[in-house]
N, C-alpha and C positions, 0 to 999 in steps of 0.2 A: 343379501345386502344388509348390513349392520342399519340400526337406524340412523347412525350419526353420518354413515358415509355418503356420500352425491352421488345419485347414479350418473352413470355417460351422460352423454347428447344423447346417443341413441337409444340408450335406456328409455330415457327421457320424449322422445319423440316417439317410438312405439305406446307407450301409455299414454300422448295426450292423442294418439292416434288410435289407441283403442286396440291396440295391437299385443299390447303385451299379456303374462299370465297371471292368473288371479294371484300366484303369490306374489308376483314382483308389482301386479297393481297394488295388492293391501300393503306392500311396505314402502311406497314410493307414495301411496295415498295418509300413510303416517308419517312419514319424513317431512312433504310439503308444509306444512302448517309451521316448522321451525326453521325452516331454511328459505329465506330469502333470495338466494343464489338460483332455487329449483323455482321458486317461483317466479321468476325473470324471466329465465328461460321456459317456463312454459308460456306466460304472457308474449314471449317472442314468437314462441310455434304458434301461436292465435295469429298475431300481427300478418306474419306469412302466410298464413290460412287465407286472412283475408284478401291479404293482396293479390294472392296467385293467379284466381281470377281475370283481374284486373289487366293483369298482364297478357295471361292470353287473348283475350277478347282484342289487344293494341297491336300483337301481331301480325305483319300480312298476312295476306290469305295465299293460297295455295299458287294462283297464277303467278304472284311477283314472285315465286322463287323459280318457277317453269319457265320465265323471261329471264330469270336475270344474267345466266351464260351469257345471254343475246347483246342486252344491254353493256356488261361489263365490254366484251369485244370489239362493240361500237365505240367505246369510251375509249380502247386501246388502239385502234383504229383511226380515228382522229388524232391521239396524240401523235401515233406514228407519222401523219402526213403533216405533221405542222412541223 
């Protein structure tokens, strides 16, 4: 990668993911500092980071998906008899 050019997203996401190689980290670790764009977009991978969590934890749990056939047929089921 040139230092002037942006890596991808995915570039991008593997390095703030700790994923990528030390060369494309040392050149994506020198570009940050003048690109604003890259730095956004990392700040966004954090944001997501955090929230991810979040999310799953607000999830149902495992039972409302092992009912929910049951439930939706009920619901279809009614409507039919009305």
């Amino acid at each position: 990668m040139n230092s002037s050019a942006c890596p991808s997203s995915e570039v991008l996401s593997a390095y703030f993911d700790k994923e990528s190689s030390p060369e494309s980290s040392s050149s994506i670790t020198a570009h940050i500092p003048g690109c604003a764009n890259c730095r956004a977009e990392l700040e966004w991978f954090g944001l997501l980071n955090e929230f991810g969590p979040r999310v799953e934890e607000s999830l149902p749990g495992e039972s409302y998906w092992e009912d929910l056939p049951h439930r939706i047929l009920g619901l279809v089921m009614v409507e039919e008899e009305a």
